[in-house]
C-alpha positions as CSV (number, residue, x, y, z in Angstrom):
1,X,-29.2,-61.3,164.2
2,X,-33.3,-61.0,163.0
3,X,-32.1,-60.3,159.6
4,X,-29.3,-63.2,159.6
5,X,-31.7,-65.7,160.8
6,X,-34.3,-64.6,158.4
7,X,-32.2,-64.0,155.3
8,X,-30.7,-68.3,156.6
9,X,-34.6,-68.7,156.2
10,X,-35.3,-67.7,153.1
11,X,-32.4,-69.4,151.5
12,X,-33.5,-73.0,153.0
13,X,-37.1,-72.0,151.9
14,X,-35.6,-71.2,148.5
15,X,-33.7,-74.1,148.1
16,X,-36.7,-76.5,149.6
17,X,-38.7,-75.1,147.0
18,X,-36.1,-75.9,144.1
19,X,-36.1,-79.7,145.1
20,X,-39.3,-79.9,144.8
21,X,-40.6,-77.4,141.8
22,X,-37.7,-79.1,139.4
23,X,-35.3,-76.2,139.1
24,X,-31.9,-76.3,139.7
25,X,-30.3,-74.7,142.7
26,X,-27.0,-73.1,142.6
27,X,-25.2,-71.3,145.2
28,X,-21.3,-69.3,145.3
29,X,-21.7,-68.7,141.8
30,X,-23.2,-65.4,139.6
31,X,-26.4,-66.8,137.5
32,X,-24.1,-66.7,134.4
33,X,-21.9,-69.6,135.5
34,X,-25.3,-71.4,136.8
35,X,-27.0,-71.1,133.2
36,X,-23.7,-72.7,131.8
37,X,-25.2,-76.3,133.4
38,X,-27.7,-78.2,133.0
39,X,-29.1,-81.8,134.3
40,X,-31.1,-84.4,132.6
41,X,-32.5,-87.6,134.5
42,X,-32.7,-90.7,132.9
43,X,-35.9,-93.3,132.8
44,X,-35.8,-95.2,136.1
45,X,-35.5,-99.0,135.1
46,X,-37.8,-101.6,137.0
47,X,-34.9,-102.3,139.2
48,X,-35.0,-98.7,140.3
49,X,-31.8,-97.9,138.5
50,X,-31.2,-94.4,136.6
51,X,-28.6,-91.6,135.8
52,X,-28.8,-88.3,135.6
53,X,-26.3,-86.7,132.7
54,X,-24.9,-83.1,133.4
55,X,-24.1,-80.9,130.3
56,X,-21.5,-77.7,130.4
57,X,-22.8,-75.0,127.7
58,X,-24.7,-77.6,126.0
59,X,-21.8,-80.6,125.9
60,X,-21.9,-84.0,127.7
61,X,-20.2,-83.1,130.6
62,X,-20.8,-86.6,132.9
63,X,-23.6,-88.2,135.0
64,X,-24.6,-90.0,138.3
65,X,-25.5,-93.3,137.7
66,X,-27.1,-95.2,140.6
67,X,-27.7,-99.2,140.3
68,X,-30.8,-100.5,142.7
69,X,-29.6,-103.9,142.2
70,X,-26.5,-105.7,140.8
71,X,-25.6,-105.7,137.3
72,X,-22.3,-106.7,135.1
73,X,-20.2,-107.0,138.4
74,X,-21.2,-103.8,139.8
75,X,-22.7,-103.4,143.2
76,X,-26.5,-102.6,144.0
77,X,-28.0,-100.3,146.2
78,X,-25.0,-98.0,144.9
79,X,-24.0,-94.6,143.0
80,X,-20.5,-93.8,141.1
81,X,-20.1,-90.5,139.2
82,X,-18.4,-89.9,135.9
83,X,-16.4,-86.5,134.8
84,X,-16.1,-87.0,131.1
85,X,-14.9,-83.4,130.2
86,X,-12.0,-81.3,131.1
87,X,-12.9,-78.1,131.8
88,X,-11.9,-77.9,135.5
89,X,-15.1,-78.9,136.9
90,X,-16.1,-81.8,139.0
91,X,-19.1,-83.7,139.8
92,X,-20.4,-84.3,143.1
93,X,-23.7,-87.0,143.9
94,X,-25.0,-87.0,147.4
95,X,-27.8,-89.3,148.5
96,X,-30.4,-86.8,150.0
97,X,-33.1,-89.8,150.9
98,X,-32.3,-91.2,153.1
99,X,-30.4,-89.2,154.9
100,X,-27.4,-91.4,154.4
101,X,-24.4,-88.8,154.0
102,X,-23.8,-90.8,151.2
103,X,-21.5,-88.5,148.4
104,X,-19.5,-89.7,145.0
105,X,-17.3,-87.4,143.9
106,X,-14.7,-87.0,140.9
107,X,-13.0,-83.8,142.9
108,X,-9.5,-83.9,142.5
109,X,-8.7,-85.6,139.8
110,X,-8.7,-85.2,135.9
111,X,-11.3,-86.2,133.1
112,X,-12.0,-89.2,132.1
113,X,-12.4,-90.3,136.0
114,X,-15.0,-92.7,137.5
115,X,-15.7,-92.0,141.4
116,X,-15.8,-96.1,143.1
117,X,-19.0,-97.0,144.3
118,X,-20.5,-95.5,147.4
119,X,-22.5,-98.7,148.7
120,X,-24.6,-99.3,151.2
121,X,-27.1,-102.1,152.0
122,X,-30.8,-100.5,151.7
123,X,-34.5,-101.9,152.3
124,X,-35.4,-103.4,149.0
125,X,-38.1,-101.0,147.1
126,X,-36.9,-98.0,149.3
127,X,-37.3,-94.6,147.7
128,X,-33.9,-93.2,147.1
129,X,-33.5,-89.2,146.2
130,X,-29.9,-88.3,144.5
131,X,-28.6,-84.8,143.6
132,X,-25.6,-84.3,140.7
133,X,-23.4,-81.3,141.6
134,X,-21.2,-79.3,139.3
135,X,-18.3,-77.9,141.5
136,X,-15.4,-76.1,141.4
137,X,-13.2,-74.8,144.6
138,X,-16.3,-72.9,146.3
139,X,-18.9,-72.8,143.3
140,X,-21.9,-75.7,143.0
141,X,-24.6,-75.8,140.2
142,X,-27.0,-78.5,141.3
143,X,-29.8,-80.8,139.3
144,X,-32.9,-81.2,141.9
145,X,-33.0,-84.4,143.4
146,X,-34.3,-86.8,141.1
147,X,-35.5,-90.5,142.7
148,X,-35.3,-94.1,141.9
149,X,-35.6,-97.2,144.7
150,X,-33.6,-99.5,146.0
């Protein structure tokens, strides 16, 4: 029970420490199949907009793409992800600030797929923290949580 809770401890601590350090955090998957992905966050616009691209062994794999206000007919204060590559995998986005429960998810269905727009009205200028997830049945590879505003 001691070593259960402390070994549940040191994984939150580790993955705490991920968010914030910039490293990716991957769990239910051997650190091969975690090197295979990697995340890359775009400049945040002055409307608080900004993607963050995932890349499978080095090739364009999809991205987040979070809008703070509306644009072209798409909704503000919302986040859509885009699988781009067949190779089995998914990608997941969940809001992680605020604690929304907010998630975007291609899971399910084939590449090219664009997730619809999880929306939600927020406080304009409010710090928004989004995490892209690679996933596939129980494996996740995970960028950090990278931030815009609403």
């Amino acid at each position: 029970m001691l070593r259960t809770r402390l070994r549940n401890r040191v994984a939150t601590l580790l993955a705490a420490s991920a968010l914030f350090v910039g490293t990716s955090v991957t769990l239910g998957a051997s650190n091969a199949a975690a090197a295979d992905w990697t995340f890359e966050k775009s400049a945040v616009s002055s409307d608080g907009s900004f993607t963050i691209s995932a890349y499978y062994q080095g090739t364009y794999a999809g991205l987040m793409e979070w809008r703070g206000d509306p644009r072209d007919g798409d909704p503000g204060d919302a986040f859509r992800v885009v699988d781009r590559l067949s190779d089995g995998y998914g990608l997941e986005a969940s809001m992680i600030s605020p604690a929304t429960g907010r998630v975007a998810t291609t899971r399910g269905h084939s590449a090219v797929y664009y997730s619809p727009w999880n929306t939600g009205d927020l406080k304009e200028d409010t710090t928004v923290y989004i995490q892209l997830c690679a996933v596939k049945g129980e494996f996740f590879s995970c960028s950090i949580a990278y931030s815009g505003h609403a």
